[in-house]
N, CA, C and O atoms as a Tinker XYZ file with bonds, in Angstrom:
   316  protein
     1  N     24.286000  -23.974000    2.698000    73     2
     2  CA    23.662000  -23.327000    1.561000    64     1     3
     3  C     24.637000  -22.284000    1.016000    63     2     4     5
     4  O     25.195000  -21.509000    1.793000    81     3
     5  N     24.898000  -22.239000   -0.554000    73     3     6
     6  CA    25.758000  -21.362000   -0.940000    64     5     7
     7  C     25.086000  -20.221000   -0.535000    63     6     8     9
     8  O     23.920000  -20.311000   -0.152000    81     7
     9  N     25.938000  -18.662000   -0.583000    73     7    10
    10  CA    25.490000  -17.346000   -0.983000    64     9    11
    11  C     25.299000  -16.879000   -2.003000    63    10    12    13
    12  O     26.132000  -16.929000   -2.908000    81    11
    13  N     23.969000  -16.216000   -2.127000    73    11    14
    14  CA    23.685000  -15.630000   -3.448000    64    13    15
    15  C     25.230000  -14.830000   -4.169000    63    14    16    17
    16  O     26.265000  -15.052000   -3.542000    81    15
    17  N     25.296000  -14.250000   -4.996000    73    15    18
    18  CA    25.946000  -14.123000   -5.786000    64    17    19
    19  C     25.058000  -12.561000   -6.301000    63    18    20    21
    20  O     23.872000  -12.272000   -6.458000    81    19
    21  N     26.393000  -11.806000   -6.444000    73    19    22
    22  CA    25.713000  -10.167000   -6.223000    64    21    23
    23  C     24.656000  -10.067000   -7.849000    63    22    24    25
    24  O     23.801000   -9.210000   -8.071000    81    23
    25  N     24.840000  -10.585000   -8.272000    73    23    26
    26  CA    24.090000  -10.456000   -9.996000    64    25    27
    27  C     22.430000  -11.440000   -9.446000    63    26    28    29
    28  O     21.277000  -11.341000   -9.864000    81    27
    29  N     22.910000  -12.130000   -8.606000    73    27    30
    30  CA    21.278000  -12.918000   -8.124000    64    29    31
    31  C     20.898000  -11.822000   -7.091000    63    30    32    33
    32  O     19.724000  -11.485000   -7.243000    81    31
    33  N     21.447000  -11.252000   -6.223000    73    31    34
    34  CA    20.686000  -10.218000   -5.522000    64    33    35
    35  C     20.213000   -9.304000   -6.008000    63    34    36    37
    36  O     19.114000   -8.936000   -5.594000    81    35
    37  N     20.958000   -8.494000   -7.219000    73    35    38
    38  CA    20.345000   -7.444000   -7.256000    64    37    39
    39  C     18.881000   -7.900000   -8.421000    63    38    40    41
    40  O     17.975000   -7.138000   -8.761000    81    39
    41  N     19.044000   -9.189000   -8.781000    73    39    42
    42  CA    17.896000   -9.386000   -9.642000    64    41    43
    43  C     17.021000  -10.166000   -8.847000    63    42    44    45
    44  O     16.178000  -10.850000   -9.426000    81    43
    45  N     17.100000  -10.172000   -7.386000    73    43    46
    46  CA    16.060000  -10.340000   -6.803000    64    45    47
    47  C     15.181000   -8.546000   -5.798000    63    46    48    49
    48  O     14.131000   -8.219000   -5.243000    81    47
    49  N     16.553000   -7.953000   -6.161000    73    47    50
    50  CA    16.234000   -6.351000   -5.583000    64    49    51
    51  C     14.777000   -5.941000   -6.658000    63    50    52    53
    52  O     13.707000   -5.341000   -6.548000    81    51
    53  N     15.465000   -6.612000   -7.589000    73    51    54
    54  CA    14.848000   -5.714000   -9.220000    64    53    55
    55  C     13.353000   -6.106000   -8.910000    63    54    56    57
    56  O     12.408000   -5.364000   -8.645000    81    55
    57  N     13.412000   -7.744000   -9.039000    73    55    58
    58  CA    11.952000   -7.745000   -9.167000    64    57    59
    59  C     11.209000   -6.999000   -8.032000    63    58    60    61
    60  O     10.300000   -6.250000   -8.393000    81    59
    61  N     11.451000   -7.094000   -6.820000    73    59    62
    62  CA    10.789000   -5.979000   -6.016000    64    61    63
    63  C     10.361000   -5.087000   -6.191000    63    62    64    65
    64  O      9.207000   -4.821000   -5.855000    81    63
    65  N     11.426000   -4.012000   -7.001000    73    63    66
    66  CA    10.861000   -2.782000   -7.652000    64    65    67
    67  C     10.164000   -2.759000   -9.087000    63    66    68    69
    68  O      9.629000   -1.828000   -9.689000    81    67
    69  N     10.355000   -4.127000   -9.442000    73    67    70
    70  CA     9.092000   -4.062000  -10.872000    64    69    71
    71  C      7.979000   -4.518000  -10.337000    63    70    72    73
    72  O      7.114000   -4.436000  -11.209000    81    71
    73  N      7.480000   -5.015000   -9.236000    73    71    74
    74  CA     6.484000   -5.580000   -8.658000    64    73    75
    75  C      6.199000   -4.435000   -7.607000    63    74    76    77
    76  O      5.718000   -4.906000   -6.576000    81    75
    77  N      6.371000   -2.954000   -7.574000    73    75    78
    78  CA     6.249000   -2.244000   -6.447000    64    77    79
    79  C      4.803000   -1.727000   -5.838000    63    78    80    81
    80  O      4.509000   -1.325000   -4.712000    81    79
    81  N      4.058000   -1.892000   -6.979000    73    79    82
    82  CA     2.386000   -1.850000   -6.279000    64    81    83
    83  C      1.785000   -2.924000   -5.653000    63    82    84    85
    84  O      1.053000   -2.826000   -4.668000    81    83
    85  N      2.220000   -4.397000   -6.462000    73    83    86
    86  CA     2.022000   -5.540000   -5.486000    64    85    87
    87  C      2.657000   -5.804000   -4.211000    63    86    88    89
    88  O      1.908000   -6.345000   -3.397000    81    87
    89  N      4.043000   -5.525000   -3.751000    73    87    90
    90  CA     4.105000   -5.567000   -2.762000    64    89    91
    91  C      4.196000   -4.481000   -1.683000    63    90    92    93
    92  O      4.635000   -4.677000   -0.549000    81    91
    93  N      3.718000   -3.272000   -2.173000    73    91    94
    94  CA     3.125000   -2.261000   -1.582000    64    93    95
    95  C      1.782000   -2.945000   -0.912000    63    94    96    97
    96  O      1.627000   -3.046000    0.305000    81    95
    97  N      0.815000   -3.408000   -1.924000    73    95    98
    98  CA    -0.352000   -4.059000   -1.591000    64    97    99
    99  C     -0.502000   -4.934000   -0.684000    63    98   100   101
   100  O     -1.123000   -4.768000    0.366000    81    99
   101  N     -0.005000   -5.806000   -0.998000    73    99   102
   102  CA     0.456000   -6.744000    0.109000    64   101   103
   103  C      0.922000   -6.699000    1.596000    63   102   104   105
   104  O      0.889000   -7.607000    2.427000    81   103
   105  N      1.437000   -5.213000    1.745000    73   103   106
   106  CA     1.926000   -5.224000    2.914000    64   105   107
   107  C      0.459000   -4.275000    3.495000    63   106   108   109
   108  O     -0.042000   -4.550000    4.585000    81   107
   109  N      0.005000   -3.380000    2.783000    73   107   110
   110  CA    -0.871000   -2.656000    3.663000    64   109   111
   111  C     -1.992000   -3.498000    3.430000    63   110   112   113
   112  O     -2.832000   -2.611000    3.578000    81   111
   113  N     -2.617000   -4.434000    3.201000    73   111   114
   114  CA    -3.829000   -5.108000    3.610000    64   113   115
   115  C     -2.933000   -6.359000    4.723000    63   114   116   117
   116  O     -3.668000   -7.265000    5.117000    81   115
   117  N     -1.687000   -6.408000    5.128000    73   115   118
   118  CA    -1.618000   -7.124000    6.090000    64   117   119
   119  C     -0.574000   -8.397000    6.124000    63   118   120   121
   120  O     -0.266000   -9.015000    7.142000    81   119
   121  N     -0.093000   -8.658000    4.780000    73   119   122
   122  CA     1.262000   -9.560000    5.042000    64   121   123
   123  C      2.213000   -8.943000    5.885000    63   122   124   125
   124  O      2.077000   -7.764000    6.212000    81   123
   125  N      3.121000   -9.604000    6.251000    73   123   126
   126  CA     4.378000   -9.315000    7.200000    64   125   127
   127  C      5.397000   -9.094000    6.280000    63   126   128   129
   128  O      5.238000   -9.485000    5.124000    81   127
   129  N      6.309000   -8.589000    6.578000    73   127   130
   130  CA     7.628000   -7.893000    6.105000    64   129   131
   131  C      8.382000   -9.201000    5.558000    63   130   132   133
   132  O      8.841000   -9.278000    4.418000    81   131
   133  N      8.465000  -10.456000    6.749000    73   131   134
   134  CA     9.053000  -11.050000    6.225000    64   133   135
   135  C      8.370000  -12.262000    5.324000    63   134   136   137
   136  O      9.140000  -13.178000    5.034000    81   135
   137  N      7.299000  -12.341000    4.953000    73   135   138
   138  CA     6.932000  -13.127000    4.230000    64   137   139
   139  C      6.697000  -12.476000    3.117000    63   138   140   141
   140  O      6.515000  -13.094000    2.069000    81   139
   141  N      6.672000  -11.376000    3.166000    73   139   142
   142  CA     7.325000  -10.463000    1.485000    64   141   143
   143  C      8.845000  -10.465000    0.920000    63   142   144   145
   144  O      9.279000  -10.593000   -0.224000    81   143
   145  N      9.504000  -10.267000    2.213000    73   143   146
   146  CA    10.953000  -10.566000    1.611000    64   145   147
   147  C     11.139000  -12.380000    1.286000    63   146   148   149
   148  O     11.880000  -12.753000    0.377000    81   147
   149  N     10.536000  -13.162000    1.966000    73   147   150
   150  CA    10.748000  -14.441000    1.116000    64   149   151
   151  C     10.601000  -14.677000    0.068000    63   150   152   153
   152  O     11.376000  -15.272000   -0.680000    81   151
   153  N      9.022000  -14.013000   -0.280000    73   151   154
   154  CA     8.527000  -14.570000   -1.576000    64   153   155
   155  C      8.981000  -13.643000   -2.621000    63   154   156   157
   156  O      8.378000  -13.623000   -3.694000    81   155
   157  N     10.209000  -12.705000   -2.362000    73   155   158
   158  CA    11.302000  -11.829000   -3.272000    64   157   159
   159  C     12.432000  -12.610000   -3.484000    63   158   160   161
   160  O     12.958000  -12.953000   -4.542000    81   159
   161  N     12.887000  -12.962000   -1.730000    73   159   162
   162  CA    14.105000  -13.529000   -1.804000    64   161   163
   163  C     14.913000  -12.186000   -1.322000    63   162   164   165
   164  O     16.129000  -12.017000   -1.408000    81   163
   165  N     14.229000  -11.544000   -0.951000    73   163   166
   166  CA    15.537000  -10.432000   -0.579000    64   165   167
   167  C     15.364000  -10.579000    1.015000    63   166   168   169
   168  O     14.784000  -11.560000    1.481000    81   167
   169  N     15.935000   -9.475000    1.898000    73   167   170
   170  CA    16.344000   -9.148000    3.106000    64   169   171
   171  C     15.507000   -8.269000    3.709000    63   170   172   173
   172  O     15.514000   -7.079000    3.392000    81   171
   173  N     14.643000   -8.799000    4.708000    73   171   174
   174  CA    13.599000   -8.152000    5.358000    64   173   175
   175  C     14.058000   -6.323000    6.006000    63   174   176   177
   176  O     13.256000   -5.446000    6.327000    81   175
   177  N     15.527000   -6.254000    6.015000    73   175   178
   178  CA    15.943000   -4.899000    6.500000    64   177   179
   179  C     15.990000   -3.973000    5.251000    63   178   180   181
   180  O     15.575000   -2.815000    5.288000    81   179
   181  N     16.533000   -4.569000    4.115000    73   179   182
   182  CA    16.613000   -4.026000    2.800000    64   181   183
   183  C     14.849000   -3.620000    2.284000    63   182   184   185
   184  O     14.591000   -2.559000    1.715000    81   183
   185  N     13.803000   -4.650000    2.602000    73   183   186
   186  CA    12.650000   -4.279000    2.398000    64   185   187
   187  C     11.881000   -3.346000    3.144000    63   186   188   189
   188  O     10.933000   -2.898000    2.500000    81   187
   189  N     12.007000   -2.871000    4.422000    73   187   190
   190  CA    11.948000   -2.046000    4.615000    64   189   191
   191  C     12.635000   -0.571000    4.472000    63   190   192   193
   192  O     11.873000    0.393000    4.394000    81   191
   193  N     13.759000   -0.400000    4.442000    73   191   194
   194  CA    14.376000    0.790000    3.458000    64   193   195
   195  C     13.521000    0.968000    2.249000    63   194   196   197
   196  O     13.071000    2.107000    2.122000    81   195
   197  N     13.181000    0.067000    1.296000    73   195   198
   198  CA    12.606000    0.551000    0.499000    64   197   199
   199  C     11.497000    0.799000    0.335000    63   198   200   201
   200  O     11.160000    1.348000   -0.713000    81   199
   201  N     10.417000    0.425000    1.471000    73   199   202
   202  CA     8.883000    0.488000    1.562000    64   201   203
   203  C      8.702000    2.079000    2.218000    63   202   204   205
   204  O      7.700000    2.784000    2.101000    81   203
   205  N     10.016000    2.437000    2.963000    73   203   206
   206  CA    10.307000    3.673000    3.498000    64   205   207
   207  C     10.384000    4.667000    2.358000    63   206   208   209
   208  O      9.627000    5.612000    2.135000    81   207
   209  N     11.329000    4.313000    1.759000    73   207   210
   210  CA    11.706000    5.042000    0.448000    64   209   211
   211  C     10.226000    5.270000   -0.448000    63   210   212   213
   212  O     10.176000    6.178000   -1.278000    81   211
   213  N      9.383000    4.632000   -0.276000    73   211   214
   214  CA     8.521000    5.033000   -1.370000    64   213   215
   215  C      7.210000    5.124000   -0.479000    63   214   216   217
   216  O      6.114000    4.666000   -0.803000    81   215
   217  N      7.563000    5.910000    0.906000    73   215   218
   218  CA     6.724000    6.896000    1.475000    64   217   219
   219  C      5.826000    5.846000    2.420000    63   218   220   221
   220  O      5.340000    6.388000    3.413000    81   219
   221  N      5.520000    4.336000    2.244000    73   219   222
   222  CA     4.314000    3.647000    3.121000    64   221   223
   223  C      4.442000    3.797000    4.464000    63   222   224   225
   224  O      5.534000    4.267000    4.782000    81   223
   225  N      3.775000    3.582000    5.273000    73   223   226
   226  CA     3.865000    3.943000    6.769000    64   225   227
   227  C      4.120000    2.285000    7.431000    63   226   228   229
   228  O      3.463000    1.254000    7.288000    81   227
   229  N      4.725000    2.429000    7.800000    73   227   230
   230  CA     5.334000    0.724000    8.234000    64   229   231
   231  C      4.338000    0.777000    9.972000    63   230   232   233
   232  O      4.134000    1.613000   10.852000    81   231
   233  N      4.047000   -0.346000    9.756000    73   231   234
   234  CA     3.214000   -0.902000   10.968000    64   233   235
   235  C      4.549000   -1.191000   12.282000    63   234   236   237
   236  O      5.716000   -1.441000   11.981000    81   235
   237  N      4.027000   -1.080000   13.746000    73   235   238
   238  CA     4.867000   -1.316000   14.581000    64   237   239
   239  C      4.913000   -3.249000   14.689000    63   238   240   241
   240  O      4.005000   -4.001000   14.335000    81   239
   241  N      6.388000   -3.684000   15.340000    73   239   242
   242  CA     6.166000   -5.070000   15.279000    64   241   243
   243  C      4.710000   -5.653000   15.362000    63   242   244   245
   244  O      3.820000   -4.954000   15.847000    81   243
   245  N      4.449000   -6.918000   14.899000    73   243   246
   246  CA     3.447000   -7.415000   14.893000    64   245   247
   247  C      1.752000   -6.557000   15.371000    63   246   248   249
   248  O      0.770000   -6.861000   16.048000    81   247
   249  N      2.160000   -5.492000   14.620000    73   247   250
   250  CA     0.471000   -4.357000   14.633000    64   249   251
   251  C      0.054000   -4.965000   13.450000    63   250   252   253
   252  O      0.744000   -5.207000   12.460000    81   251
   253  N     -1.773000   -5.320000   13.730000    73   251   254
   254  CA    -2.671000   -5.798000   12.469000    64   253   255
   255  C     -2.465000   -4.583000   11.734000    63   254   256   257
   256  O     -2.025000   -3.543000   12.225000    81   255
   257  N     -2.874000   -4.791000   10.277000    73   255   258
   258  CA    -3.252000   -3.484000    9.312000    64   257   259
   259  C     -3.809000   -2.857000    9.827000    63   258   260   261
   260  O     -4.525000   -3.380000   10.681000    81   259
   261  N     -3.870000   -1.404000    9.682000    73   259   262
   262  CA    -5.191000   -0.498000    9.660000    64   261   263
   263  C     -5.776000   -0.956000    8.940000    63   262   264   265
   264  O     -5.531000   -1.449000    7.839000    81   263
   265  N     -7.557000   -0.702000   10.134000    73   263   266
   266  CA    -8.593000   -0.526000    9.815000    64   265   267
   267  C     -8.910000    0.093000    8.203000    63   266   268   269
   268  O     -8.322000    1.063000    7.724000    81   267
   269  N     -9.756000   -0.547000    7.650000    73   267   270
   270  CA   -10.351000    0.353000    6.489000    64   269   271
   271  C    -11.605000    0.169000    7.019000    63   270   272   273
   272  O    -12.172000   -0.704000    7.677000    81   271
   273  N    -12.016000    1.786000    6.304000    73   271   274
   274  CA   -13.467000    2.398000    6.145000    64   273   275
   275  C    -14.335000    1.627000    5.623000    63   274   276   277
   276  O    -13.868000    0.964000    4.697000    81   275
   277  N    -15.423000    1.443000    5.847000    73   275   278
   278  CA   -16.458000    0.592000    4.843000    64   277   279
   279  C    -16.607000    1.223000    3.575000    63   278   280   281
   280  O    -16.547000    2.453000    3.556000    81   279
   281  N    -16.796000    0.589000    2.489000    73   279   282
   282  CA   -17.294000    1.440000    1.269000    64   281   283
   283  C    -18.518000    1.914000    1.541000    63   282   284   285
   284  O    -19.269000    1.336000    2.326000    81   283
   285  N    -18.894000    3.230000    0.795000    73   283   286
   286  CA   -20.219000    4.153000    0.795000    64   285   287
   287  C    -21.126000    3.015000    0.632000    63   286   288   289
   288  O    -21.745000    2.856000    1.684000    81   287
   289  N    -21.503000    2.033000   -0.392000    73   287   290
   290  CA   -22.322000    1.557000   -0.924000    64   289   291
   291  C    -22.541000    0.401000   -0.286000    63   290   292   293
   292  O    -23.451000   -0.290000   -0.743000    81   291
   293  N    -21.804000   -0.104000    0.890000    73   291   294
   294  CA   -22.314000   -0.895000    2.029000    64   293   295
   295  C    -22.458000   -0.527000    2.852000    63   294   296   297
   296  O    -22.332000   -1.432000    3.677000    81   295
   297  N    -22.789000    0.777000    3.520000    73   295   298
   298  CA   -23.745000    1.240000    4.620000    64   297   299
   299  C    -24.861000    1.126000    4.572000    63   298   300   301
   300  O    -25.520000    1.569000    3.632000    81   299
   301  N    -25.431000    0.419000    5.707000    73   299   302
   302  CA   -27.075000    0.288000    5.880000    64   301   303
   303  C    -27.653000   -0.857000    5.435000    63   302   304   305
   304  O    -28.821000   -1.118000    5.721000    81   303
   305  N    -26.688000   -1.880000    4.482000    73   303   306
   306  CA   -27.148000   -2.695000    4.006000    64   305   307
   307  C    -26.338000   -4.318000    4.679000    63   306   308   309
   308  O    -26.142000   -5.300000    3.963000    81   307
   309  N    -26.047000   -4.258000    5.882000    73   307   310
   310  CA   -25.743000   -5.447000    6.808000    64   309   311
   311  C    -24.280000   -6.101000    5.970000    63   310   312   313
   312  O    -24.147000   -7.226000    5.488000    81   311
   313  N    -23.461000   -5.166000    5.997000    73   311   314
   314  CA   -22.173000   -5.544000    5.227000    64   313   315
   315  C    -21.231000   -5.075000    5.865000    63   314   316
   316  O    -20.077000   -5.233000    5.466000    81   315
């Protein structure tokens, strides 16, 4: 397989950071690091530097997401 070519990396860097709430999202309800860097195309070490960089708390190897809270408006009601 050829190597990307530095003008295809960094325009696979880019979309990352134009997509930075989706794959913010993505990682804290529970995708893996590296099935975010695939579906970028970038480098699972490079994706974390930057999930760092913009403050998220990175899960230890293979730790599920945190828990979320129930919403207010499904307490009490078998949800």
């Amino acid at each position: 397989m050829p190597r990307r070519t530095p003008v295809e990396t960094a325009a696979a860097r880019s979309r990352v950071v134009a997509d930075r709430a989706t794959v913010i999202a993505r990682y804290t309800r529970g995708d893996s690091l590296k099935a975010i860097a695939r579906a970028y195309d970038v480098h699972a070490p490079w994706l974390v530097a930057r999930l760092t960089r913009w403050g998220v708390e990175l899960r230890e190897h293979n730790a599920p997401p945190a828990a979320t809270p129930m919403c207010a408006g499904a307490v009490g009601r078998g949800r």
